[in-house]
C-alpha positions as CSV (number, residue, x, y, z in Angstrom):
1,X,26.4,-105.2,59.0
2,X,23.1,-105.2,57.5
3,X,22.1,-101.6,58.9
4,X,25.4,-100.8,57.4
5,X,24.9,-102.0,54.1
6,X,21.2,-100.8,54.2
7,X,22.2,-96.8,54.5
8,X,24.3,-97.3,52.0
9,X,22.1,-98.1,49.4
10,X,19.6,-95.7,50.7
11,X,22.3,-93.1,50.5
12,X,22.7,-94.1,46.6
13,X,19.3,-93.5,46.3
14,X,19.0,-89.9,47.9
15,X,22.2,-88.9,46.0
16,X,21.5,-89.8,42.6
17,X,19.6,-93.2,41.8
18,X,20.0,-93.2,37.6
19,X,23.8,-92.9,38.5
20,X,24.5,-95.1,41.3
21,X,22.6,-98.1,40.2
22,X,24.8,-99.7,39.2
23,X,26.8,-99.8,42.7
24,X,23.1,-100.8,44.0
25,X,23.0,-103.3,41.9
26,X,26.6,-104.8,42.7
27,X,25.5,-105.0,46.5
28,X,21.7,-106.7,46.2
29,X,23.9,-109.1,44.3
30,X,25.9,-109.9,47.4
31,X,23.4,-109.6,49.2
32,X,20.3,-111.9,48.2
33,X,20.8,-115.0,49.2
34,X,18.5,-117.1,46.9
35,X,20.2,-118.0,43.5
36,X,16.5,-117.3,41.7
37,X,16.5,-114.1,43.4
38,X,20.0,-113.0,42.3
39,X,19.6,-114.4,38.8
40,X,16.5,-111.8,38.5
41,X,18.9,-109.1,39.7
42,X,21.4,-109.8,37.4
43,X,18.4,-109.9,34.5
44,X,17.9,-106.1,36.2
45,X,20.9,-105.9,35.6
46,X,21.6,-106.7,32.0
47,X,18.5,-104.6,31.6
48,X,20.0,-101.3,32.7
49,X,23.2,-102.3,30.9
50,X,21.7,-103.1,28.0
51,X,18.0,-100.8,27.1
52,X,18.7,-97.2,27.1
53,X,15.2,-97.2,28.1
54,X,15.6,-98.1,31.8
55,X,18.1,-95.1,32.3
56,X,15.1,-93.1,31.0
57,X,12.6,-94.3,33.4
58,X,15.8,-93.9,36.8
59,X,16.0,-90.4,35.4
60,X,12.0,-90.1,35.4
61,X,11.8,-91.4,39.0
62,X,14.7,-88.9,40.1
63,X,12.6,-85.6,38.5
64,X,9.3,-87.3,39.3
65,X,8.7,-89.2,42.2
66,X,9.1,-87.9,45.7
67,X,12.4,-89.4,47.0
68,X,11.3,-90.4,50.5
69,X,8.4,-92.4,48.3
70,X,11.3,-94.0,46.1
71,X,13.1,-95.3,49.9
72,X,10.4,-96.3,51.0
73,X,9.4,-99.0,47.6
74,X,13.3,-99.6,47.9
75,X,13.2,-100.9,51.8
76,X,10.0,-102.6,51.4
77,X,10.1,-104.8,47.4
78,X,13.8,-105.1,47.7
79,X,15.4,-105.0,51.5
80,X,12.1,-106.5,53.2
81,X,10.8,-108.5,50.2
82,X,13.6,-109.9,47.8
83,X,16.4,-109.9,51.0
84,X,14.9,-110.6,54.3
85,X,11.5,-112.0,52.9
86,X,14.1,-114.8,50.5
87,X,15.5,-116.1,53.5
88,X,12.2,-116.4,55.1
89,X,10.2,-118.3,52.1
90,X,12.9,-120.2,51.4
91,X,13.2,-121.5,55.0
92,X,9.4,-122.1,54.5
93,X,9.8,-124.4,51.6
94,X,12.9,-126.5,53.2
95,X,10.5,-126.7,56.0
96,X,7.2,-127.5,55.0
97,X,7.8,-127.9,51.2
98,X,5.0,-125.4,50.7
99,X,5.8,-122.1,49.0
100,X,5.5,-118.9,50.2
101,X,4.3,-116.4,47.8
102,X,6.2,-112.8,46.9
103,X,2.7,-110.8,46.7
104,X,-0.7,-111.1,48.7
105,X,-3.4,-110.1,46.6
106,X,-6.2,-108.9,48.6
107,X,-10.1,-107.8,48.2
108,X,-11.7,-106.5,51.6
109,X,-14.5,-105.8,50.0
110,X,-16.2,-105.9,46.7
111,X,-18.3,-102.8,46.9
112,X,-17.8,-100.8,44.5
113,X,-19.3,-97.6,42.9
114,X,-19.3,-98.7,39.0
115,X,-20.3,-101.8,37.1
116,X,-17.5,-102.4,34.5
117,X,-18.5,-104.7,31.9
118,X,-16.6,-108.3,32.2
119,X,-15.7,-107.6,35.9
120,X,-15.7,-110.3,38.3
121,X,-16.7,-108.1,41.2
122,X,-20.1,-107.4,39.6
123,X,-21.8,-110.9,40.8
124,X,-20.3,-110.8,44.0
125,X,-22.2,-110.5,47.4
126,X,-21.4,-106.8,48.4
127,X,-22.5,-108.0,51.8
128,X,-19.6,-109.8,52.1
129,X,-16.3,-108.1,53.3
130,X,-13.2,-108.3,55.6
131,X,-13.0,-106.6,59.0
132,X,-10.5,-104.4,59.9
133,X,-9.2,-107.0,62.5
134,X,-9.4,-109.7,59.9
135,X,-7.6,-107.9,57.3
136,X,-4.7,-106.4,60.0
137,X,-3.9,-110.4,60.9
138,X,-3.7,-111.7,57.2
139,X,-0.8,-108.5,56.8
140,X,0.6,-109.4,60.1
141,X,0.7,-112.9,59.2
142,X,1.8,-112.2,55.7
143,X,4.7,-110.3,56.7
144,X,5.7,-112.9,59.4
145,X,6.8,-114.8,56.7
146,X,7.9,-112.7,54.7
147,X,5.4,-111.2,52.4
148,X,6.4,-106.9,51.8
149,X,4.1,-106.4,48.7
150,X,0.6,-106.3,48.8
151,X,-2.1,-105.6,46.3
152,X,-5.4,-104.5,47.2
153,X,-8.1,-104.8,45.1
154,X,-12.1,-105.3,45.3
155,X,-14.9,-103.8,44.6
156,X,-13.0,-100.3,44.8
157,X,-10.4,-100.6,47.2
158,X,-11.0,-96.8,48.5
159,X,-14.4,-97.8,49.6
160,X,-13.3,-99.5,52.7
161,X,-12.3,-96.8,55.1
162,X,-10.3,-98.8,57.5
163,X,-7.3,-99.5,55.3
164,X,-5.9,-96.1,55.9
165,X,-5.4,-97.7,59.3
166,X,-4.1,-100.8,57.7
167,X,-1.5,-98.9,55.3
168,X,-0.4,-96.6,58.3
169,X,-0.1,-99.4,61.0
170,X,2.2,-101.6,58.3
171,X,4.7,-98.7,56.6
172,X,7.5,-101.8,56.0
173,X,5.0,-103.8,53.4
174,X,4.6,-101.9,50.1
175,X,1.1,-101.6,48.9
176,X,-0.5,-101.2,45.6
177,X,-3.8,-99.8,45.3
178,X,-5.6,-101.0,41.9
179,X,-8.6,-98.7,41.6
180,X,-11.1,-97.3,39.3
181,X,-10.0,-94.0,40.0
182,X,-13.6,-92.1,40.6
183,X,-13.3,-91.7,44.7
184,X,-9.6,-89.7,44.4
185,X,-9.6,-86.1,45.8
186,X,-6.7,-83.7,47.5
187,X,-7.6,-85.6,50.8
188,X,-6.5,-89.5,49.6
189,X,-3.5,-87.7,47.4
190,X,-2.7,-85.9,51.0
191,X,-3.0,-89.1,52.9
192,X,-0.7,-91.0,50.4
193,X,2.3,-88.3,50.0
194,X,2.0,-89.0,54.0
195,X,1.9,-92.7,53.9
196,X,4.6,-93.3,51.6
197,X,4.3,-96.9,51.3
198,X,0.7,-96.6,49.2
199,X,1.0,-97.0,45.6
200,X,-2.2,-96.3,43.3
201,X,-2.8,-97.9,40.1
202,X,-5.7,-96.7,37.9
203,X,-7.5,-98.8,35.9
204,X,-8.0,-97.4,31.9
205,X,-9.3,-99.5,29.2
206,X,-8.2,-96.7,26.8
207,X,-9.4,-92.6,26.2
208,X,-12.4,-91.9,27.0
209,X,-14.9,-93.5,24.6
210,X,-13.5,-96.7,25.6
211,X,-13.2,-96.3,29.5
212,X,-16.3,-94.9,29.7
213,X,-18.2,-97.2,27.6
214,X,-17.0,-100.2,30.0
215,X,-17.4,-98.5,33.3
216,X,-19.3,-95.6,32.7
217,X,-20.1,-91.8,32.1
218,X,-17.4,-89.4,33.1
219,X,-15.0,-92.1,34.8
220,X,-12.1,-91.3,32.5
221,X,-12.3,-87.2,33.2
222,X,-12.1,-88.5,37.0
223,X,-9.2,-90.8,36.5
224,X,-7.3,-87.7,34.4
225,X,-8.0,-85.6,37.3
226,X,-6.8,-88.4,40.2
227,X,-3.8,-88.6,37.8
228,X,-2.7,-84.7,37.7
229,X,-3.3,-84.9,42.0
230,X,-0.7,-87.2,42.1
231,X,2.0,-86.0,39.8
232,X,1.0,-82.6,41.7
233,X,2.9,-84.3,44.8
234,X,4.9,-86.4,42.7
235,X,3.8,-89.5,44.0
236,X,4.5,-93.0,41.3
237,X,1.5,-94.5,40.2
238,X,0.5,-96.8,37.4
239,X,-2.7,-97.5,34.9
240,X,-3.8,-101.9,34.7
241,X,-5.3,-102.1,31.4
242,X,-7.9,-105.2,31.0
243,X,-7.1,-105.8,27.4
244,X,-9.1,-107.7,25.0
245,X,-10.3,-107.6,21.4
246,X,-12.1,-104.2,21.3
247,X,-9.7,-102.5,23.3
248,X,-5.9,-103.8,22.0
249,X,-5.5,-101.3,19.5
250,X,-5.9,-98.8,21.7
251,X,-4.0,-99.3,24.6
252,X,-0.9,-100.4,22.9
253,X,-0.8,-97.1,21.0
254,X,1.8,-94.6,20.8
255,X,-0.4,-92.3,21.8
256,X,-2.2,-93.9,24.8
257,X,1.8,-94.5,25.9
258,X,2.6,-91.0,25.3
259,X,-0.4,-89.9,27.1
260,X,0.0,-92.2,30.3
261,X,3.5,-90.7,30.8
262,X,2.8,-87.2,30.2
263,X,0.4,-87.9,32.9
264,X,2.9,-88.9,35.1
265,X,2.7,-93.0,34.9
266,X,5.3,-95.2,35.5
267,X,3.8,-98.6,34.7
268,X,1.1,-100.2,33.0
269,X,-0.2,-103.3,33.7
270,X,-1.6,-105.4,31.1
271,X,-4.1,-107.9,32.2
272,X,-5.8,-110.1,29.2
273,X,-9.6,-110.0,29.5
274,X,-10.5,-113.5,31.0
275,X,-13.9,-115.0,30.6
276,X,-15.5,-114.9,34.5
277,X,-17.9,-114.1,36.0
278,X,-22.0,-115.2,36.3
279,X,-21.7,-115.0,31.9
280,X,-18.1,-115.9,30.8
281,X,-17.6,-114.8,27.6
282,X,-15.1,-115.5,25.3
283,X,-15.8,-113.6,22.2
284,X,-14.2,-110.3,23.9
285,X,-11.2,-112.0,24.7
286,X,-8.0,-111.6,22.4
287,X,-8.0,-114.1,19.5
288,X,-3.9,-115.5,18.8
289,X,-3.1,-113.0,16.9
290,X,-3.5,-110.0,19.1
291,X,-2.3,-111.9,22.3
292,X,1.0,-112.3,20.5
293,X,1.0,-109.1,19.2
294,X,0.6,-107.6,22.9
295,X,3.6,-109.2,24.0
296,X,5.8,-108.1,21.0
297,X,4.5,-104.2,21.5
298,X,4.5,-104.3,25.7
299,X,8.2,-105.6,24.9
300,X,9.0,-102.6,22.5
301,X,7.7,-99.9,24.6
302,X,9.7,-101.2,27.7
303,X,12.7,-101.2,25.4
304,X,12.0,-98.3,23.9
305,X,9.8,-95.7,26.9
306,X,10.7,-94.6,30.0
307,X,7.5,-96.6,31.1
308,X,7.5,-100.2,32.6
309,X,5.2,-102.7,31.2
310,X,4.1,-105.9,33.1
311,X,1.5,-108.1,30.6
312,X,0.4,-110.7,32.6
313,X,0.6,-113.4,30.5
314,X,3.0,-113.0,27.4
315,X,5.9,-112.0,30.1
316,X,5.4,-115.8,31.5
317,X,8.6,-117.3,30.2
318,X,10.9,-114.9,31.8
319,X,9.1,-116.4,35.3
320,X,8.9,-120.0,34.3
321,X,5.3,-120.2,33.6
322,X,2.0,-119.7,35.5
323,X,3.2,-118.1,39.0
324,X,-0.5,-118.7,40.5
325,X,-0.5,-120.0,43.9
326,X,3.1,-120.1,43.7
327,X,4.3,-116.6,43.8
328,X,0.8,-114.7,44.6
329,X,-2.3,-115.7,45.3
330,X,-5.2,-114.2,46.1
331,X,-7.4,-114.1,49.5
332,X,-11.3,-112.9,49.1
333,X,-13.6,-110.7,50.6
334,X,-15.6,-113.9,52.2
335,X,-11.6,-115.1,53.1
336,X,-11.3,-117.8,50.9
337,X,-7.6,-118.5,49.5
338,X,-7.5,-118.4,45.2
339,X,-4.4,-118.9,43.6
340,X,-5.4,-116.0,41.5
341,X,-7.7,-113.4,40.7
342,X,-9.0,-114.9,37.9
343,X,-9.0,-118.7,39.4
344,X,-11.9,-118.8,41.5
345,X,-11.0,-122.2,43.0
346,X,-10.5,-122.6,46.7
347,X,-10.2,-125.3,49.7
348,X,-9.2,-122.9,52.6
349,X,-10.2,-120.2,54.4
350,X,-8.1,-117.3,56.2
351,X,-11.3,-117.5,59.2
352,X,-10.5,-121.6,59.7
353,X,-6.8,-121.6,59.3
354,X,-3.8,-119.5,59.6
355,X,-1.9,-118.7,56.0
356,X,1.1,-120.9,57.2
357,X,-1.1,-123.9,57.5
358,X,-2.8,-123.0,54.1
359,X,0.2,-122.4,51.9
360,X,1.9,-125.7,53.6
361,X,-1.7,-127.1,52.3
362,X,-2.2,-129.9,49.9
363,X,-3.9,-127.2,47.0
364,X,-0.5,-124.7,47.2
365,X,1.5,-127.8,46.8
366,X,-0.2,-129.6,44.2
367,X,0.1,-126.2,42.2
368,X,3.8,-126.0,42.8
369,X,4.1,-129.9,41.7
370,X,2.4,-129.3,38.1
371,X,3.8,-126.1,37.1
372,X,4.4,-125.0,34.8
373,X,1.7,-126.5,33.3
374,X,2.7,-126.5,29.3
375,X,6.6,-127.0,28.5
376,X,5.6,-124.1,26.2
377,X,5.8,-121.2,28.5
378,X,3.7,-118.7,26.1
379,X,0.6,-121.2,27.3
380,X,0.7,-120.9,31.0
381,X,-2.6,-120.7,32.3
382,X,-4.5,-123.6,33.2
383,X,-7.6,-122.4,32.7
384,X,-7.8,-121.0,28.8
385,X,-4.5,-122.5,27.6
386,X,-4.5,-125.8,29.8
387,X,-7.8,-126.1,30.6
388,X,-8.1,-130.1,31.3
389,X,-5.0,-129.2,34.3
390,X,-7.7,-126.9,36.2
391,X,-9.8,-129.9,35.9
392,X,-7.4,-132.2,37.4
393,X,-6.1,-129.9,40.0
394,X,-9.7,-129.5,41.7
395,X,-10.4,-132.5,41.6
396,X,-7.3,-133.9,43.3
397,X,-7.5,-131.1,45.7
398,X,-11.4,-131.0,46.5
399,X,-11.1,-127.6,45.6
400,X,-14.8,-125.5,44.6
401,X,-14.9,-123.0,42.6
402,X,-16.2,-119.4,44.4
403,X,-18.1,-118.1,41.2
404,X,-20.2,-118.9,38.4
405,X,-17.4,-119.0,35.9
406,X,-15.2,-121.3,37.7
407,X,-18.2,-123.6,37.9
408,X,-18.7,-123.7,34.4
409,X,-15.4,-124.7,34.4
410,X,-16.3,-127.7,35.9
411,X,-19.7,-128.6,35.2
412,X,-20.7,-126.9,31.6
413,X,-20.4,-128.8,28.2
414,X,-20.3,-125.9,26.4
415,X,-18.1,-123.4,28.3
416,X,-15.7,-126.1,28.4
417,X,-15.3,-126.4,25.1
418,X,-15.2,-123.3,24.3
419,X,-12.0,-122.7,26.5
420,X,-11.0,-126.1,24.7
421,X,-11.4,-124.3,21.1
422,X,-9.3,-121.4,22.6
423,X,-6.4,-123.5,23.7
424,X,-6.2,-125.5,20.4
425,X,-6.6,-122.4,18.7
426,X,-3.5,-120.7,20.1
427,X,-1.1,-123.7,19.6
428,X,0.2,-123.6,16.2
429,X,0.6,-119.5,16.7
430,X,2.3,-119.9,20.2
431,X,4.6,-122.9,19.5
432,X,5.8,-120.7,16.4
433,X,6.6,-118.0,18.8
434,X,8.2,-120.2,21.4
435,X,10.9,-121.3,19.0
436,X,11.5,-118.0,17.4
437,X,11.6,-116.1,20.2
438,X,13.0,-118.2,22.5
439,X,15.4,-120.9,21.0
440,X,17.8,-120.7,24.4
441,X,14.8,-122.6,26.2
442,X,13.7,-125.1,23.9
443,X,14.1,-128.3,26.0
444,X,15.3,-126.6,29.0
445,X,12.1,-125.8,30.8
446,X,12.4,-127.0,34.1
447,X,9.5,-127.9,36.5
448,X,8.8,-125.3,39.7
449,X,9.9,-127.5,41.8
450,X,13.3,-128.0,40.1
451,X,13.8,-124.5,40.2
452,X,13.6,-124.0,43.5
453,X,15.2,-127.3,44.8
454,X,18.3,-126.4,43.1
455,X,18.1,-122.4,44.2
456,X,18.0,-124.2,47.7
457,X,20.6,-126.3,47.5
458,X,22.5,-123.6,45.7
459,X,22.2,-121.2,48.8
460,X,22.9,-124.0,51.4
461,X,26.4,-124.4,50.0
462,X,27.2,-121.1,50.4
463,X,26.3,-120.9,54.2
């Protein structure tokens, strides 16, 4: 029956995909068996019903994107990951009571041909990297239970030759490539028309004074021309912004919008610029008014473009707060296990234990017992917006941090008061946004574990 139901929706998809949505939509509903799951689909769902905007972007990925590329994302984030991969997580968590994450973020390496200002790849030991063997386990055991979407990162995730191999030998996990765009030529654009299942997303800080001034001379010409390579073969890709005071401006524009679809981009990612690395510092990062502001304009231009936005932070309220360690995490180049890329906290390692034992671990679960970590879901983090809860969580775990910023965390005075100032700071602004924005939620903001306790018990009585 599944088979059945499978072709089918592949069949919407090679027909027409902006038309038949809907009738896709109809069936994941039926289909997915976790309540949190469906209640996402039906937010898809209200989406396409309601924003003209995401008719746009189905009509974009029917002229634009190769189709056996669009079947492929389809099989992989929604058949492997939301269908098959729910029943497996959620078997995980009445199991175990440790939670399975959606995405594996990953960094084989962290060579890389630029230093980018504020990048927490610069002060890492480039000696230090996966092997291919150690890399094709963590996807093997990733996918065992029930992991399809992958991000690779680094260093610059093209400078590790084996995972071609990697990509090739796994076509039923998606994988997303975030690179700084230098290294693309016919050959990779070639090699990922072929794949299918290989998704690049560039990163831009803005045009090309901007990009250029952070990671160097002539990057942002070589991005343009990685770009028009892939809309040559109309393969999807996306630009990951690292957004802070100098840049905001900028890549919230109309024009830096207009430009990235022209281009042929689907998505932008909006990542706020987080103070790591061997000199945090906070004065690039975005002061209240600015963070705010990005989530009010990433908001209009998904409403508004046919051009998704994700911003990292100001989206956390429609996924319940901080999804660290919960819904991603991150696995580094030396194999220890973050729960993100900006938390460099850890207390396993993929070399001593097997990712089952880690996320059934006391660290994944004390992470799902405290979040979110601010009944105000516009504060999620619990390093700049919470930081006395990073505090408390290492030290209850024996977690230690893997850089120089995360110790500071710890152990300096003065950086921790800075992030202190920063949190009280945002308060007044952000509890002023919470209740305009979101008046449905005041006093209804459940806890993680909540959540996912009643989606459990939900899906049992409907076996």
């Amino acid at each position: 029956m599944k088979k059945i139901i499978l072709e089918q929706l592949i069949s919407y998809i090679e027909k027409n995909p902006e038309k038949n949505v809907g009738k896709m939509i109809s069936i994941a509903k039926k289909l997915v068996r976790n309540p949190y799951d469906r209640e996402n689909i039906e937010k898809m769902e209200h989406f396409y019903n309601e924003i003209p905007s995401v008719k746009e972007i189905l009509k974009r990925v029917g002229e634009e994107a190769d189709p056996e590329i669009v079947k492929t994302f389809f099989r992989n984030f929604v058949v492997k990951g939301m269908w098959e991969g729910g029943e497996k997580r959620d078997n995980f968590y009445a199991k175990t009571g440790g939670r399975v994450p959606f995405a594996l973020l990953i960094s084989p390496s962290m060579k890389c041909n630029l230093r980018c200002v504020g990048c927490y790849a610069n002060d890492w030991d480039k000696c230090k990297q996966l092997t291919f063997e150690e890399v094709d386990s963590i996807v093997s055991q990733a996918r065992d239970l029930g992991i399809h979407f992958m991000f690779v990162l680094g260093g610059e995730p093209y400078f590790v030759d084996f995972m071609w191999k990697i990509y090739e030998k796994y076509p039923d996990v998606e994988f997303l490539t975030f690179s700084n765009g230098t290294l693309f030529n016919d050959e990779f654009a070639d090699r990922i028309l072929k794949l299918k299942n290989v998704l690049p997303m560039f990163s831009l800080e803005g045009y090309k004074e901007d990009t250029d001034a952070r990671r160097g001379d002539g990057v942002f010409d070589k991005v343009m021309e990685g770009m028009d390579k892939l809309k040559a073969r109309k393969i999807p890709f996306g630009i990951s912004s690292a957004t802070g005071a100098p840049n905001i401006d900028t890549v919230i524009s109309e024009e830096f919008i207009e430009m990235a679809i022209n281009k042929g981009a689907f998505i932008g990612w909006y990542f706020m610029f987080m103070p790591i690395g061997s000199k945090p510092d906070t004065s690039l990062m975005l002061n209240p008014e600015q963070r705010l502001r990005l989530g009010a304009r990433t908001s209009e231009i998904r409403h508004t473009k046919p051009y998704l936005t994700v911003d990292f932070f100001n989206d956390s309220p429609y996924v319940g707060g901080c999804i660290a360690g919960t819904y991603y995490c991150h696995i580094t180049a030396s194999g220890d296990v973050e729960p993100c890329v900006f938390a460099h906290f850890t207390v396993d390692n993929i070399r001593e234990k097997s990712l089952e034992e880690i996320f059934s671990g006391n660290f994944f679960k004390t992470l799902l017992k405290y979040q979110p970590y601010n009944k105000n879901l516009l504060k999620p983090c619990m390093m700049i917006d919470n930081p006395n809860m990073v505090r408390k969580i290492v030290k209850e775990v024996g977690a230690r941090p893997t850089d120089e910023s995360a110790r500071a965390m710890l152990e300096d005075e003065k950086f921790q008061k800075e992030l202190e100032d920063l949190a009280r700071n945002f308060t007044p602004h952000a509890r002023k946004a919470w209740e305009e924005l979101y008046p449905e939620m005041q006093g209804n903001v459940k806890s993680r574990i909540e959540i996912m306790d009643e989606a459990l018990e939900k899906a049992n009585r409907k076996k």
